[in-house]
TILO-578161 format. One record per residue (C-alpha): residue number from 0; residue in one letter; chain; x, y, z. Coordinates in steps of 0.001 Angstrom, whole numbers. Example, Ala and Ser with C-alpha at 12.3 -4.5 7.8 and 13.67 -1.06 7.14 Angstrom:
<sites>
<site><num>0</num><residu>A</residu><chaine>A</chaine><east>12300</east><north>-4500</north><up>7800</up></site>
<site><num>1</num><residu>S</residu><chaine>A</chaine><east>13670</east><north>-1060</north><up>7140</up></site>
</sites>
This chain:
<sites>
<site><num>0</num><residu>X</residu><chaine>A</chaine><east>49091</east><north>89313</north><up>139362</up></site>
<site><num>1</num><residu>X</residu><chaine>A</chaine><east>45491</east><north>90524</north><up>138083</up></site>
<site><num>2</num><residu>X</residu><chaine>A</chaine><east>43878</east><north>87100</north><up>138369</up></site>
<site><num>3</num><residu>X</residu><chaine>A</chaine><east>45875</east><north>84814</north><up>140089</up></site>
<site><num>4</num><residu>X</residu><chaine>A</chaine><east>44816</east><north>80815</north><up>139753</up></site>
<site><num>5</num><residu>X</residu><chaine>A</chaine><east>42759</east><north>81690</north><up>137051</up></site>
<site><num>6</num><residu>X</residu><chaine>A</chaine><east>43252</east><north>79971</north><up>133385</up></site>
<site><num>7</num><residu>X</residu><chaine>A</chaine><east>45564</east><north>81408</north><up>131651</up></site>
<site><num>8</num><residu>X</residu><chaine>A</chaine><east>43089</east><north>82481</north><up>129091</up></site>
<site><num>9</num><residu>X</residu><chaine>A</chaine><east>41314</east><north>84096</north><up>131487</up></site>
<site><num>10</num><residu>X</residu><chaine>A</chaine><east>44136</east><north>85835</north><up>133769</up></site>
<site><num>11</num><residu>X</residu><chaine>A</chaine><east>44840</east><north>87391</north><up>129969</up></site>
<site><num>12</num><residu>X</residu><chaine>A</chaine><east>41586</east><north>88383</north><up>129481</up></site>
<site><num>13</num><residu>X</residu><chaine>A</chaine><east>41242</east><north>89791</north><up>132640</up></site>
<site><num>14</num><residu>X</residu><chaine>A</chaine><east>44239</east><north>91748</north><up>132440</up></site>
<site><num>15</num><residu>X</residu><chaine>A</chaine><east>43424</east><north>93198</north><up>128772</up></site>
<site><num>16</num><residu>X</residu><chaine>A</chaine><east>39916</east><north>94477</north><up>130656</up></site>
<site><num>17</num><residu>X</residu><chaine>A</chaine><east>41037</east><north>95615</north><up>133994</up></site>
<site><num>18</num><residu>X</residu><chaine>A</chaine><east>43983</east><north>97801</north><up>131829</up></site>
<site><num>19</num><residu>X</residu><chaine>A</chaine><east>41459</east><north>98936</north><up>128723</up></site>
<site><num>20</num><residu>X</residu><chaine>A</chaine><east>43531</east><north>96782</north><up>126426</up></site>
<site><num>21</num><residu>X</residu><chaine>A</chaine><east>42806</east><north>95244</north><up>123161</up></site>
<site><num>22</num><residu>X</residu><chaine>A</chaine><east>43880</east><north>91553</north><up>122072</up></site>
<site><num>23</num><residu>X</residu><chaine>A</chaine><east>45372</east><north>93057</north><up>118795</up></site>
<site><num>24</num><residu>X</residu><chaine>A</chaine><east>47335</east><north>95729</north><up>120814</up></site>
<site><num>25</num><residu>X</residu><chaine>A</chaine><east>49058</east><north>92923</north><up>123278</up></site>
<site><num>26</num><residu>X</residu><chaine>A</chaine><east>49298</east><north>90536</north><up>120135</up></site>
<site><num>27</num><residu>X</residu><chaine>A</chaine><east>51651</east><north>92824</north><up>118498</up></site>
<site><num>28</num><residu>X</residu><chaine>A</chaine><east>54396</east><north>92075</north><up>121066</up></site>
<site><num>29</num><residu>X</residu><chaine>A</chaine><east>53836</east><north>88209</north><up>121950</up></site>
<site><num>30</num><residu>X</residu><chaine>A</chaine><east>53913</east><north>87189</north><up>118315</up></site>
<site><num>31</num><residu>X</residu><chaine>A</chaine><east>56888</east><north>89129</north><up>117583</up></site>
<site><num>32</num><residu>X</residu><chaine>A</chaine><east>58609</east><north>87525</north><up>120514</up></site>
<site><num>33</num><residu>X</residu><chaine>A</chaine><east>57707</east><north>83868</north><up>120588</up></site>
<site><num>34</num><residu>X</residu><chaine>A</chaine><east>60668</east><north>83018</north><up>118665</up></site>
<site><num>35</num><residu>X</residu><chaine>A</chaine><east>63030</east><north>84123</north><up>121036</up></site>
<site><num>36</num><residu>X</residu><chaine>A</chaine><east>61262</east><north>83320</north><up>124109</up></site>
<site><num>37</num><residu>X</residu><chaine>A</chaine><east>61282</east><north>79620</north><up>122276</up></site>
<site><num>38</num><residu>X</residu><chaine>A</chaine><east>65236</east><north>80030</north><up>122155</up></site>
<site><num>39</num><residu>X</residu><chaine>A</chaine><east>65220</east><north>81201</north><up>118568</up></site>
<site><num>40</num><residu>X</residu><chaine>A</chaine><east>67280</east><north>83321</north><up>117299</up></site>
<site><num>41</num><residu>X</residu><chaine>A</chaine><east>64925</east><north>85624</north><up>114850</up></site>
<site><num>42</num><residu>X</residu><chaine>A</chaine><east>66310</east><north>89252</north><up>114091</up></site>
<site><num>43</num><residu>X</residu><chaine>A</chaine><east>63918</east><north>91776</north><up>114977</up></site>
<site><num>44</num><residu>X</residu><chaine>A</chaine><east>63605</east><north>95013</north><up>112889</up></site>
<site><num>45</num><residu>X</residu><chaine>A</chaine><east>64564</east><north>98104</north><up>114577</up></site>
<site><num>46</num><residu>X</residu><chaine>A</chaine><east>61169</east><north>100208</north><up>113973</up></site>
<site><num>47</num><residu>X</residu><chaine>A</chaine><east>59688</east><north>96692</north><up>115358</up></site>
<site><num>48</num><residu>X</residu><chaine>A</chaine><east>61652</east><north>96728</north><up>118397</up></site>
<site><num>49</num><residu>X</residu><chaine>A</chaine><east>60928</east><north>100485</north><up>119302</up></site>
<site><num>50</num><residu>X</residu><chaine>A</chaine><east>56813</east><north>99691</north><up>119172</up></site>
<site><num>51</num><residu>X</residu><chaine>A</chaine><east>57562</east><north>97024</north><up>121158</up></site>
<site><num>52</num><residu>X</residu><chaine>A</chaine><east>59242</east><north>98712</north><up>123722</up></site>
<site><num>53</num><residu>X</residu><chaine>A</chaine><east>56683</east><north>101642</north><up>123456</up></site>
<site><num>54</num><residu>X</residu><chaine>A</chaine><east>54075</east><north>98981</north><up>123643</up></site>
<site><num>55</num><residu>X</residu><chaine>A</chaine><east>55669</east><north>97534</north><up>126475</up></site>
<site><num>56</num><residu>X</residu><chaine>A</chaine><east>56251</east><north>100596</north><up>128863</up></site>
<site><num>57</num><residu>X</residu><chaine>A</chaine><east>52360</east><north>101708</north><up>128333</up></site>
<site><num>58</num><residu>X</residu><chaine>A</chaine><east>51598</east><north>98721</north><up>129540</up></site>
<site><num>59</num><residu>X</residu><chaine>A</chaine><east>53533</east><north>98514</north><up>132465</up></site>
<site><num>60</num><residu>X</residu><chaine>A</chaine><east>52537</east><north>102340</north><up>133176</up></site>
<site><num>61</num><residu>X</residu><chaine>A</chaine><east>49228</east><north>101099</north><up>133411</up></site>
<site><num>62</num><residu>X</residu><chaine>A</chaine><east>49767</east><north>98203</north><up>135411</up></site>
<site><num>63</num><residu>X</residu><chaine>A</chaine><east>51656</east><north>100278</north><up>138327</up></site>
<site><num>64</num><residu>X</residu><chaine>A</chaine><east>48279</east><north>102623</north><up>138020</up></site>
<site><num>65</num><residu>X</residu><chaine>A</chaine><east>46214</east><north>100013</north><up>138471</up></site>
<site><num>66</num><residu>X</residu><chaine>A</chaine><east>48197</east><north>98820</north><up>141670</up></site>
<site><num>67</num><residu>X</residu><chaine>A</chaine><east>48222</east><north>102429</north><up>143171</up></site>
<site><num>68</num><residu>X</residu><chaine>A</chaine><east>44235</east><north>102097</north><up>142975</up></site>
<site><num>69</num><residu>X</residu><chaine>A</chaine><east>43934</east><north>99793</north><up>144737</up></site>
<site><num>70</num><residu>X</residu><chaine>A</chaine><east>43744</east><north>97165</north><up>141692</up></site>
<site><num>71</num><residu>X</residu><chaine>A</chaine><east>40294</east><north>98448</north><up>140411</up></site>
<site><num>72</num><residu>X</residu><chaine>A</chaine><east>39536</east><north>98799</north><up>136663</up></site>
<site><num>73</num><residu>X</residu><chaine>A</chaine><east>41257</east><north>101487</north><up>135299</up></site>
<site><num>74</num><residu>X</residu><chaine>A</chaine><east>38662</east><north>104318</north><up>134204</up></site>
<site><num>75</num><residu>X</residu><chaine>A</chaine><east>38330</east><north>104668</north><up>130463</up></site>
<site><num>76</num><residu>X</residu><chaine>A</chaine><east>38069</east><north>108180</north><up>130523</up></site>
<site><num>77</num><residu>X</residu><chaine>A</chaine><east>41543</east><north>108671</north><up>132032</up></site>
<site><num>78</num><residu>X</residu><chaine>A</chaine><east>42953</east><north>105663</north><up>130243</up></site>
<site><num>79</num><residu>X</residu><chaine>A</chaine><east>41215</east><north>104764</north><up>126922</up></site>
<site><num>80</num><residu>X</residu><chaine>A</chaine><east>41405</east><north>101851</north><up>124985</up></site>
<site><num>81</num><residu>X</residu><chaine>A</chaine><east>44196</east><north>100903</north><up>123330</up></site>
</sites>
């Protein structure tokens, strides 16, 4: 929804700059959850599955700020990089 009929390299990049994200911080959750999203059934540690969550809800926090502004950059200053 940040950069629609873009790549999808580039909708991800876009997204990891308009939100102040790092590569490392999203990577965290998509490599724990290929498996499963590839219909295997891996176990996921517990402490795992709480960062992901964690992980998860930050970035969907910042995605509803970026919305409410109008879907400009978020400001590093209020939202630094993670």
């Amino acid at each position: 929804m940040i950069a629609p009929g873009e790549k999808t390299g580039e909708q991800w990049a876009k997204m990891r700059s308009a939100l102040n994200l790092t590569e490392e911080y999203l990577k965290y959750i998509t490599d724990l959850s290929k498996g499963p999203r590839h219909g295997e059934r891996t176990r996921i540690e517990g402490e795992s599955t709480t960062e992901i969550t964690r992980r998860s809800w930050i970035i969907m926090n910042r995605f509803i700020e970026y919305r409410k502004r109008g879907n400009q950059d978020l400001p590093t200053s209020d939202f630094p990089l993670l």
